[in-house]
N, C-alpha and C positions, 0 to 999 in steps of 0.2 A: 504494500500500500504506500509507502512510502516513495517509493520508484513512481506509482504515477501520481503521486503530490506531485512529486518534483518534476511531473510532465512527461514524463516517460509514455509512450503509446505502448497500448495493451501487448499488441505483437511486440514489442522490443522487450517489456518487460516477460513474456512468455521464453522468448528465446535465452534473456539473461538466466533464467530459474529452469532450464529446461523442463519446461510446463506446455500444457498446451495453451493455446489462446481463450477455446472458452472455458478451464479453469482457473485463469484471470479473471476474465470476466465473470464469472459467478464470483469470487471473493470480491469484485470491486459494487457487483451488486449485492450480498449478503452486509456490506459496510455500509452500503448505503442505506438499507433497509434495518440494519439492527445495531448499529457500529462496531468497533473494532474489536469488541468482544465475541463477536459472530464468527472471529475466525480462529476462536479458542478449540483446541483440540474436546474435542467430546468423547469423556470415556465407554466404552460399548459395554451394553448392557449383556451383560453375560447370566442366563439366570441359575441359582443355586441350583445343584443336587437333589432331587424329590426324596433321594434316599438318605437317613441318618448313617453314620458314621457305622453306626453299630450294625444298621441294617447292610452298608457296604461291604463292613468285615464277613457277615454274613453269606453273603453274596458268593466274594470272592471263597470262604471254604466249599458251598454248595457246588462253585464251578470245577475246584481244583478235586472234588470228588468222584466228578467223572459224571456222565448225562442219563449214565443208565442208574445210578445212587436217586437220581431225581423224576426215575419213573417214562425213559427216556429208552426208544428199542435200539440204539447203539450207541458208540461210544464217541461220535462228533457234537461236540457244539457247534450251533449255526446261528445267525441272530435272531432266527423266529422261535429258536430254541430257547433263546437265552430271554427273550422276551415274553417267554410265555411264564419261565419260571419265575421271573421278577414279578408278574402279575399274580400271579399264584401264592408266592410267598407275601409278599410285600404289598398285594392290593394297587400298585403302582403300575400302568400303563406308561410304555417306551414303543416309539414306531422303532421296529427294526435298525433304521438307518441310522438313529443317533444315540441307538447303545455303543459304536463304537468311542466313542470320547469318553463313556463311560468306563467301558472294560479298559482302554489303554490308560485311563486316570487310576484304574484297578492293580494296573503292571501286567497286564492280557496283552498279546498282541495278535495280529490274523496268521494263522498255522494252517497249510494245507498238510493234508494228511499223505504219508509214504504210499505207497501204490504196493505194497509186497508187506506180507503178514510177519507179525514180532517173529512169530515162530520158524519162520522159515530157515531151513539149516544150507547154509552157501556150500557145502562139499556134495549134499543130496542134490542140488537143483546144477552144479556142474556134471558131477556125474551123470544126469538125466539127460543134459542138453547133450552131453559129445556120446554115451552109448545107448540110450531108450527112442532119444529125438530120430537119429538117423532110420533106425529100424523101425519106426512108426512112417518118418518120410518115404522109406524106399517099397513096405508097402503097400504106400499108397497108390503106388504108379502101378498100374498094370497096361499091358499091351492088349491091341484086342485083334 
């Protein structure tokens, strides 16, 4: 604001602030309409936690229990999962999408699941691929 006191055209002052032109001009019209208080930083309204503290800790033991502890037919959490329990327990509705800010304020992060079972034994499934695999492929080929 003071740059166009001093006369400065809006474009010049844009380019001096690497800004755009009409975000000058909104701050030179926001000063005229409310004065230079208009261009005090506004802190964002961020709104509290629905859930207590206690109810969090809570939370976080039910998750790190595992999904089938909470009546759940396997062993992924998902957020419609996770949100169904929160409602469940806690009487608290969450849309899916913004239990993540939750869970990661939890110390949760997104975890895709491995693709090959705990149990799997790495010398049985070698063995398999170089002497069972071949002799399944070859007869599968027949001539006719």
């Amino acid at each position: 604001m003071d740059l166009l006191d001093q006369g400065w055209l809006v474009k010049d002052v844009a380019a001096a602030l690497g800004v755009t032109r009409k975000s000058v001009s909104e701050w030179k019209k926001a000063v005229a309409d409310g004065g230079r208080r208009a261009l005090r930083a506004k802190p964002q309204h961020v709104p509290e936690c629905r859930l207590s503290k206690l109810q969090q800790a809570k939370l976080k033991l039910l998750l790190r229990a595992g999904p089938r502890k909470s009546g759940f037919a396997s062993d992924l959490w998902t957020l419609g999962r996770v949100a169904e329990l929160v409602e469940r327990e806690f009487g608290v509705s969450y849309h899916r999408s913004h239990l993540g800010r939750l869970l990661h304020a939890l110390g949760f992060s997104c975890q895709k699941p491995q693709r090959r079972s705990r149990e799997q034994d790495p010398k049985a499934v070698k063995t398999w691929r170089e002497k069972k695999w071949p002799a399944i492929k070859k007869g599968g080929r027949r001539s006719s």
